[in-house]
C-alpha positions in Angstrom: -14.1 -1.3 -16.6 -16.1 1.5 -15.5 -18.9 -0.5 -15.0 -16.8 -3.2 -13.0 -15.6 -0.5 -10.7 -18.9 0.8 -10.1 -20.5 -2.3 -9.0 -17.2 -3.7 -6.6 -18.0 0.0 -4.8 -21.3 -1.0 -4.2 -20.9 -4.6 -3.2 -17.6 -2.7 -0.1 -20.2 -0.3 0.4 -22.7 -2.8 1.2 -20.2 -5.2 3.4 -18.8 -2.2 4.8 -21.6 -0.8 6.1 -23.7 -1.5 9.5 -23.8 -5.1 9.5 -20.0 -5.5 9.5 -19.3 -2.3 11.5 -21.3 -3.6 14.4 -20.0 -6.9 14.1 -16.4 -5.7 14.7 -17.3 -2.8 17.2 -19.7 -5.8 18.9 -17.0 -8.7 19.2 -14.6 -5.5 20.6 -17.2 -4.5 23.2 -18.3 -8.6 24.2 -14.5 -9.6 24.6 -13.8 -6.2 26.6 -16.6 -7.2 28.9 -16.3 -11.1 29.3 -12.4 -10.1 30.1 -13.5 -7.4 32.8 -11.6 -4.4 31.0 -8.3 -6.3 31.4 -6.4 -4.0 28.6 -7.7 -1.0 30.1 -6.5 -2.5 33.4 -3.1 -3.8 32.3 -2.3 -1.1 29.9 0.9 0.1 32.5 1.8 -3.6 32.1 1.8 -4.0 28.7 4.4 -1.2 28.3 6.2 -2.9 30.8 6.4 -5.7 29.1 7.3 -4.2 25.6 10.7 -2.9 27.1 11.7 -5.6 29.6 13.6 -8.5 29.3 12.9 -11.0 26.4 11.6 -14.1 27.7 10.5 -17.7 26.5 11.0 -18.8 23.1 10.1 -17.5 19.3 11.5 -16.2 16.1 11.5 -12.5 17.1 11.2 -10.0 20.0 8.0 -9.3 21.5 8.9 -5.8 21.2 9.9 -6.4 17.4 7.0 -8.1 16.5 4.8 -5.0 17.8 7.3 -2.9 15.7 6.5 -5.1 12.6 2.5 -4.7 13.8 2.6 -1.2 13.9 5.0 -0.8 10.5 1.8 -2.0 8.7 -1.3 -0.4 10.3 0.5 3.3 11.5 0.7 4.0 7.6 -2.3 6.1 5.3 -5.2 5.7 7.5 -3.3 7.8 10.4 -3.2 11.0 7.6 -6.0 9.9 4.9 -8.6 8.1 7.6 -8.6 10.7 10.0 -8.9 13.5 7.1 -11.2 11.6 5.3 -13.6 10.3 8.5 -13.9 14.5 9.8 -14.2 15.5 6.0 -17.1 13.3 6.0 -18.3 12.8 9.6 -17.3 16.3 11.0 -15.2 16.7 14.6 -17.2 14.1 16.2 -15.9 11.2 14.2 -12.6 11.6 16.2 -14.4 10.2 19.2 -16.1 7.3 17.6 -12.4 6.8 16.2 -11.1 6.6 20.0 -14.2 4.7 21.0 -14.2 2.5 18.5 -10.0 1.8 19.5 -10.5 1.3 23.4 -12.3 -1.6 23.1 -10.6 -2.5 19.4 -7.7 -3.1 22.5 -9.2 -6.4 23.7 -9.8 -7.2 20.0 -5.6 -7.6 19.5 -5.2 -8.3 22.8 -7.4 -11.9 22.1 -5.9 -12.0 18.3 -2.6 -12.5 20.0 -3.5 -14.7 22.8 -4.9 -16.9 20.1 -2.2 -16.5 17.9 0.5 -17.7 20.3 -1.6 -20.1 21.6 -2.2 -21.7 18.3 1.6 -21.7 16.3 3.2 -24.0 14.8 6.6 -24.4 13.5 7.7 -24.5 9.6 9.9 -26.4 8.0 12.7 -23.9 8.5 12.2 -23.6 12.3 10.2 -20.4 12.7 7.1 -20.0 14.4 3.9 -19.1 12.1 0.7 -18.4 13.3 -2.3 -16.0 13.0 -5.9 -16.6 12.4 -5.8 -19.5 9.7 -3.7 -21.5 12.5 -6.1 -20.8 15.2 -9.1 -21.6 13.2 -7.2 -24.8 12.3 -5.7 -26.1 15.5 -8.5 -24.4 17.5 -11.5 -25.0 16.8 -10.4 -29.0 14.6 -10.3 -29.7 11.4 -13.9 -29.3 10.8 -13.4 -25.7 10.5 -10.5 -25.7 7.8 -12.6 -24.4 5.4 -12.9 -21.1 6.9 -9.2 -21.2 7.7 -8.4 -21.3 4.2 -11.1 -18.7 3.6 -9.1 -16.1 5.6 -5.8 -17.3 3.9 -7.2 -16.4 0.4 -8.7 -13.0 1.6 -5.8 -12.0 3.1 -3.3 -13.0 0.2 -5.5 -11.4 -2.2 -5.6 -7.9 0.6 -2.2 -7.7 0.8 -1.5 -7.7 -2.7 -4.2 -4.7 -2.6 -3.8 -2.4 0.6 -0.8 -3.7 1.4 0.9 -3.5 -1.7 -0.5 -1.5 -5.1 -2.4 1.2 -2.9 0.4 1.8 -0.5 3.2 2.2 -3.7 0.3 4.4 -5.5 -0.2 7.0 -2.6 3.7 7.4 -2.3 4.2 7.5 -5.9 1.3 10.1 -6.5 2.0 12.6 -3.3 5.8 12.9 -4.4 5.0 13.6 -7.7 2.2 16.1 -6.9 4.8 17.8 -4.3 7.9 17.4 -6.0 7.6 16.4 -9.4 9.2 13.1 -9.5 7.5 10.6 -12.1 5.5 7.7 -10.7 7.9 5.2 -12.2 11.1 6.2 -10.9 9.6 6.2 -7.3 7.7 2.9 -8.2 11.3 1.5 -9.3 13.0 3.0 -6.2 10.6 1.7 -3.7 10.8 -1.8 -5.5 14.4 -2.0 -5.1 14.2 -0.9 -1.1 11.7 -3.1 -0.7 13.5 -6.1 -2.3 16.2 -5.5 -0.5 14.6 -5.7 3.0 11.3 -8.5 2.1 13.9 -10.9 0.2 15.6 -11.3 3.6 12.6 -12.5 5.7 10.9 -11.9 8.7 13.8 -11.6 10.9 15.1 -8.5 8.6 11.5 -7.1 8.2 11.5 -7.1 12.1 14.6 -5.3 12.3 14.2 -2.7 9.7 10.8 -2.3 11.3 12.2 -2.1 15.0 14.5 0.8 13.5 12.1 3.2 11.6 8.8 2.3 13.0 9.5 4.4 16.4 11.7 7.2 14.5 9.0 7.5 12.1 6.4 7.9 14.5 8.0 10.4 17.0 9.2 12.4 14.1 5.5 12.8 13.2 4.3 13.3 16.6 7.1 16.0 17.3 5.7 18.0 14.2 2.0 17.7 15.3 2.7 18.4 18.7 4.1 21.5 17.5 0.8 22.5 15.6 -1.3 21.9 19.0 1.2 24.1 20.7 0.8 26.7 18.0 -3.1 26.5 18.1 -2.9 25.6 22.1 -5.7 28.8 22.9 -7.9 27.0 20.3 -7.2 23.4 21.7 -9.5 23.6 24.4 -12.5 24.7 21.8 -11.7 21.9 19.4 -12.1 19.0 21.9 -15.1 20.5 23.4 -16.7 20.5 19.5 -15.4 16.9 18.9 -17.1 15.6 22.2 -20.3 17.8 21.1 -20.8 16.8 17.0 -20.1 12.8 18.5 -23.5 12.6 20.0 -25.2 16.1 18.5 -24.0 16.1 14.4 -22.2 19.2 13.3 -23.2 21.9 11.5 -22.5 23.4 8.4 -19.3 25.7 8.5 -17.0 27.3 5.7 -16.7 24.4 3.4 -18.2 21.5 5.2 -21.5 20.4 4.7 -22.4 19.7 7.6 -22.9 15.7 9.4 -25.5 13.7 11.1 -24.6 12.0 14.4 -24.9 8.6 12.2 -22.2 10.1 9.9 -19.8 10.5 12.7 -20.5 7.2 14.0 -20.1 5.1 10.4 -16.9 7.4 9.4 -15.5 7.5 12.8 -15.6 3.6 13.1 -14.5 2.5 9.9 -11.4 4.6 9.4 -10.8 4.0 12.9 -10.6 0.1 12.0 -8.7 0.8 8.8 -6.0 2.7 10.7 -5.4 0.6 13.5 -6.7 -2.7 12.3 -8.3 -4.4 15.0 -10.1 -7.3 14.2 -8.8 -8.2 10.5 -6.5 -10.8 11.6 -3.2 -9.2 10.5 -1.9 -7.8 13.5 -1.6 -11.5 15.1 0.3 -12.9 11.8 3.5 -10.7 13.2 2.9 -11.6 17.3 2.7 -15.5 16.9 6.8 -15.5 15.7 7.2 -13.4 19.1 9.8 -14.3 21.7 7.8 -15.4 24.8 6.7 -17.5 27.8 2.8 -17.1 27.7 0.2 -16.3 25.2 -1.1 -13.3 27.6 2.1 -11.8 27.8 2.2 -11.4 24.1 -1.3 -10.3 24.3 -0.8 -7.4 26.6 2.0 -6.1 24.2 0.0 -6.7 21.1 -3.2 -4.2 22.4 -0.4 -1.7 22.3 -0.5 -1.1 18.9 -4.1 -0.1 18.7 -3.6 1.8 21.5 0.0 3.9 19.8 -2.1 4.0 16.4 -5.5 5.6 17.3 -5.4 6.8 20.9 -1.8 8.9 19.9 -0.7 8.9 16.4 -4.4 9.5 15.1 -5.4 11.8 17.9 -2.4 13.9 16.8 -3.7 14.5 13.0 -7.1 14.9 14.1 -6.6 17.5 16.5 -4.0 19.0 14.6 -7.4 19.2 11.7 -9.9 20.7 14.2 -8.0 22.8 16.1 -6.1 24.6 13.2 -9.9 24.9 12.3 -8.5 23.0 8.4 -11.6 21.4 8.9 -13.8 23.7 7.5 -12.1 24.3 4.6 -14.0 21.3 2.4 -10.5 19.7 1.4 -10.5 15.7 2.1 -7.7 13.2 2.7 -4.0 14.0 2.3 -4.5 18.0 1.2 -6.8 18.3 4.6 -4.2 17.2 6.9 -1.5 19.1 5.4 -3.9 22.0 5.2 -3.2 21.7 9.1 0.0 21.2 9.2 0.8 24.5 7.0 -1.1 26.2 9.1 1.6 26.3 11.2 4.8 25.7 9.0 3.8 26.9 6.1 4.7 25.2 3.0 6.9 22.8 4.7 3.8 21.7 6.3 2.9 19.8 2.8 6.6 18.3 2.5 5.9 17.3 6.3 2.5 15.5 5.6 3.9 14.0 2.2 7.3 12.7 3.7 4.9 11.2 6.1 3.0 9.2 3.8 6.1 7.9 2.4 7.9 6.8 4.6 4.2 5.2 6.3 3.6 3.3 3.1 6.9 2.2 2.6 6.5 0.1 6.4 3.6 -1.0 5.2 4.6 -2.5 2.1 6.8 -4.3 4.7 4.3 -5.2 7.4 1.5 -6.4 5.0 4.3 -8.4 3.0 5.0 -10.9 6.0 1.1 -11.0 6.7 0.5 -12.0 2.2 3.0 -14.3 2.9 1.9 -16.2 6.2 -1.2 -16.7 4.0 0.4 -17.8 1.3 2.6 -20.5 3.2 -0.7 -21.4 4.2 -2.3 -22.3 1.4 0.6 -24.0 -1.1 3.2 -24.9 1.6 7.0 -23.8 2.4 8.2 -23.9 -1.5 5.4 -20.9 -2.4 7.8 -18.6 0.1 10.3 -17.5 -2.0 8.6 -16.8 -5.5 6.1 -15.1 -3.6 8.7 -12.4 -2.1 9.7 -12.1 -6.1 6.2 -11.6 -7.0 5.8 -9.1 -4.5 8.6 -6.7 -5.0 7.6 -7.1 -8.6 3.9 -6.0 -7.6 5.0 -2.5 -6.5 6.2 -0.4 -9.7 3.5 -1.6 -11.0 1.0 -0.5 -8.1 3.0 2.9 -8.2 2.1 3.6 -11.7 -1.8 2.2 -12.4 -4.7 3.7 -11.7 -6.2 2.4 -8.6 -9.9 2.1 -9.2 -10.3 -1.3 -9.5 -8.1 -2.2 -6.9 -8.9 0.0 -3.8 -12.8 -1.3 -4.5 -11.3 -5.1 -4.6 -8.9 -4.4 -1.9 -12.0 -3.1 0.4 -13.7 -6.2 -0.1 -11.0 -8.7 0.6 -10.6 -7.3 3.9 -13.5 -7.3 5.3 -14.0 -11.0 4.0 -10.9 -11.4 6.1 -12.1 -10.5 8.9 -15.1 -12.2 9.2 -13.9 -15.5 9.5 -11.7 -13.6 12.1 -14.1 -12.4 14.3 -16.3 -16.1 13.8 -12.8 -17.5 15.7 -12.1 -14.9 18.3 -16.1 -15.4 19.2 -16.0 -19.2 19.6 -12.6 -19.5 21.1 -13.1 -16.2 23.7 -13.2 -19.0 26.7 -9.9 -20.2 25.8 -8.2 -16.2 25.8 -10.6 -16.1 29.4 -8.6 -18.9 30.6 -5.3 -18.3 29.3 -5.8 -14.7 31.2 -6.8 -15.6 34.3 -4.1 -18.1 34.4 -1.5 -15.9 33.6 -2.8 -12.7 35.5 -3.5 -14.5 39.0 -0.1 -14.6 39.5 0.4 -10.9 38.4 3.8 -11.9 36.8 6.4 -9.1 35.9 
């Protein structure tokens, strides 16, 4: 087993590393440029849109199906990625991470043009789409193959990051903070899950819509309080991440020190495992979306990656740096409540550990309707249902294995998913061009 695990962390190491980063951060900076910096541009419209009037037809909100985006990527990587990319790529990751998330933007904002663009209806009436669709309808039937390609991956991914890790990191920070066994939270967080996934999307978008902004400002409010407490220090702390982004960063306390590369690699890849842009889940949740034009749903969609990195991770990182937690050598989980005790003590780890809870939880929600779409995909309407009970099945038992095996399989499926992704958002980028100017030459409200 040891053996097994050993050579799946080389084979994500290896598709993890430059080839793919560059191919996501290059699609993000091509479809940024060949669209003129439209999400920068329309970012005050795209929060327009989120909380005005719902328009045109769908299964859900517009606004709800950002909610149920952002239920499954503002989760770990928000707490663990940012920890884990200045653990390993100093200060200076945090830029690459905001870099890497500005032009991630026109990434989901092209995902969901495609994605709306694309649907199709099921048998019960609800719109479905995401990147197997627009492969399929998109670019013909020629291309089916790699439409079923990203269905597999992304089954396989949810039943890994989106399911086994999420239950394992809740299970394992409440019992290292409180005591409780794995089993009984792994049991628990089955039943809550059940209760909300058995329901369908409509539910998931509502639970979502409900705790997916609570959870976030009540996480914000608390590391907002930590830059306030180390506000004399704040100033420094940006000045150093700006610096160690294009200069490495030194050795100091317990960190080792990192090359520029470092922060570059790190900052990139944790920044795409938090916010997602370019795996082809985010559009799974905006082609159900209530609405009139594909570019509408769009400009809402590059909201999340926006909220995830640009806020919610800027929040932990700065919380790291400036509380000066960085130094410490701690990684992941104890680094970022490292800087939150720093201001509230030992509340800071109940803080940091509720966090991840309640994260994980949405995101066993999130990635459930995004396993599913796939599913539905690949064996038809009657694979719905025993896939639900499969899936709240799958999460005592996530909360209670050891995770080896399936963080380094759960790795590789995603980025398998997203490269048949990122093939589709290349060849159809004239057809998100066209759908944008057409919508925007109007400038609709």
């Amino acid at each position: 087993m040891e053996q097994a695990v050993t050579i799946l962390k080389q084979i994500s190491g290896f598709l993890w590393g430059w080839p793919a980063l560059i191919l996501i951060a290059g699609t993000g900076i091509y479809l940024t440029l060949i669209l003129r910096f439209l999400p920068l541009r329309q970012l005050g419209f795209g929060f327009k849109q989120m909380f005005g009037p719902q328009v045109g037809v769908g299964t859900i909100g517009a606004g709800a199906a950002l909610a149920t985006s952002l239920s499954a990527t503002i989760g770990t990587g928000n707490i663990v990625g940012v920890a884990t990319a200045i653990h390993s790529g100093g200060p200076g990751a945090l830029v690459w991470m905001w870099l890497i998330a500005l032009v991630g933007m026109a990434t989901k904002y092209a995902e969901a043009v495609l994605a709306v663009q694309y649907r199709q209806k099921d048998a019960a009436g609800q719109y479905v789409g995401g990147p197997m669709y627009y492969i399929q309808n998109g670019l013909g039937p020629n291309w089916r193959w790699l439409a079923i390609a990203f269905a597999i991956f992304g089954m396989l991914a949810g039943f890994g990051i989106g399911n086994s890790v999420q239950a394992n990191s809740v299970a394992h920070g409440l019992q290292d903070s409180f005591g409780l066994p794995a089993w009984v939270t792994g049991v628990t967080l089955a039943v809550l899950v059940g209760l909300v996934v058995l329901g369908g999307m409509k539910r998931i978008a509502t639970v979502a819509t409900y705790i997916v902004p609570f959870m976030a400002l009540a996480y914000l409010l608390a590391g907002l309080v930590v830059l306030v407490d180390h506000a004399d220090a704040l100033p420094a702390a940006l000045a150093l991440c700006f610096e160690s982004a294009f200069t490495g960063t030194a050795a100091a306390g317990g960190f080792a020190g990192a090359l520029v590369k470092e922060a570059i690699r790190f900052g990139i890849a944790r920044g795409i495992f938090s916010n997602e842009a370019g795996l082809g889940s985010a559009p799974i949740a905006h082609a159900s979306a209530n609405t009139d034009h594909p570019a509408r749903q769009g400009s809402i969609a590059m909201l999340g990656t926006f909220i995830d990195t640009i806020i919610v991770c800027s929040i932990t990182g700065l919380a790291i740096v400036s509380s000066g937690a960085w130094t410490s050598g701690a990684e992941g989980a104890p680094l970022s409540a490292l800087a939150f005790s720093s201001t509230f003590g030992d509340f800071g780890n109940v803080i940091v550990a509720g966090g991840l809870a309640i994260f994980a939880f949405t995101t066993l929600l999130g990635w459930s309707l995004y396993s599913e779409r796939c599913t539905q995909f690949l064996f038809g309407d009657r694979a719905v249902l025993p896939f639900r009970v499969i899936w709240v099945l799958a999460v005592p038992f996530g909360a209670v294995v050891s995770l080896n095996l399936v963080w380094a399989l759960a790795d590789i499926m995603n980025i398998l998913m997203a490269i048949p992704n990122l093939i589709a958002l290349l060849l159809l980028s004239p057809v998100v061009v066209r759908l944008s100017r057409e919508f925007f030459s109007t400038r609709p409200d």
